[in-house]
N, C-alpha and C positions, 0 to 999 in steps of 0.2 A: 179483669182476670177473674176466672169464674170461682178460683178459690181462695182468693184473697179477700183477709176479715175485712179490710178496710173499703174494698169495693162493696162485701157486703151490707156494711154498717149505711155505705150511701146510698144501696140502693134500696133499704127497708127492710133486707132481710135479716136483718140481727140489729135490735133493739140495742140503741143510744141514749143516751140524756143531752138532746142536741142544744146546742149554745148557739149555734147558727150558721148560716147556709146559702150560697149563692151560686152564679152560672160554673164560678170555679174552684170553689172550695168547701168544705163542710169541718165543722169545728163542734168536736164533743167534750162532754167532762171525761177524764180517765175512770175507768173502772176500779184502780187500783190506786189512789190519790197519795201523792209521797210530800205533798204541804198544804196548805189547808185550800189555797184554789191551784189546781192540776186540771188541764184540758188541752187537748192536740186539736192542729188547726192541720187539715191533709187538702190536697189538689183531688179533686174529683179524676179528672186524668190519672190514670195506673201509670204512675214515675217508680221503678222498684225503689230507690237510691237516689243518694246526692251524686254519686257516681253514674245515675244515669241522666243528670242533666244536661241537655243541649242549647243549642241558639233558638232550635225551636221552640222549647218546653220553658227555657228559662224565667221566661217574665211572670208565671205564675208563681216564683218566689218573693219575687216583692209586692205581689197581690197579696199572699199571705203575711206578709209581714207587717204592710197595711191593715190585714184585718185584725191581727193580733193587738197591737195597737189600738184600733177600737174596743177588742173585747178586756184588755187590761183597763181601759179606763170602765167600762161597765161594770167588772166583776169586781172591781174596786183596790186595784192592784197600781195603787198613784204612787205607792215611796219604791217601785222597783217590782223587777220579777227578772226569770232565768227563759232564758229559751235556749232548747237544747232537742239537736240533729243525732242521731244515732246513724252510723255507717258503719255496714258489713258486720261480721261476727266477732269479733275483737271488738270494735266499740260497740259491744251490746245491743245493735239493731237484731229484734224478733219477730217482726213483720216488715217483709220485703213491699212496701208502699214509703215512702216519700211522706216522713210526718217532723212535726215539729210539735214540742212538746212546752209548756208553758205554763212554770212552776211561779206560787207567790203567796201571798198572804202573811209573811211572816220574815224574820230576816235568815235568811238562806248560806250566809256566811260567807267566805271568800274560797271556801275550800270547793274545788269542783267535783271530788271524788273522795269517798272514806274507803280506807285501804288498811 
């Protein structure tokens, strides 16, 4: 999609601090880091939503979750970390791309939200 930040981010048009990168995903630090290691892992595939997931599209979710995995052990996230889906406007989704976010460094608490 040609105005989506996240297509741009993969295709080199809008500079990243890339953590890394394969046939089917690309994985940056967040811009705006909310614990001490913050970075989304996204499908190269334009998915707007979890709501737009299908049979066809699906397997590139457990690709990603795979790589998260790797890169939790890299960044050095071994006593735990949070991964967290944003859907639609009510749950705080602000880029319509399919991302997964991937909080840690520190201990994150049991609360999922402050209210």
């Amino acid at each position: 999609m040609s105005d989506c930040i996240f297509c741009k981010i993969i295709a080199g048009e809008i500079p990243s601090k890339k953590l890394y990168e394969d046939e089917l995903c690309y994985a940056f630090y967040d811009i705006a880091p909310q614990a001490p290691v913050h970075f989304l892992v996204i499908p190269k595939e334009h998915i707007p939503s979890t709501d737009d997931l299908t049979e066809k599209n699906a397997a590139v979710v457990s690709h990603l979750f795979l790589v998260i995995q790797k890169l939790a052990k890299e960044t050095g996230l071994t006593n735990g970390y949070r991964i967290i889906n944003n859907v639609g406007a009510d749950g705080g989704q602000t880029v319509k791309h399919f991302h997964l976010h991937v909080l840690g460094g520190e201990n994150l608490g049991e609360q999922m939200i402050n209210k």
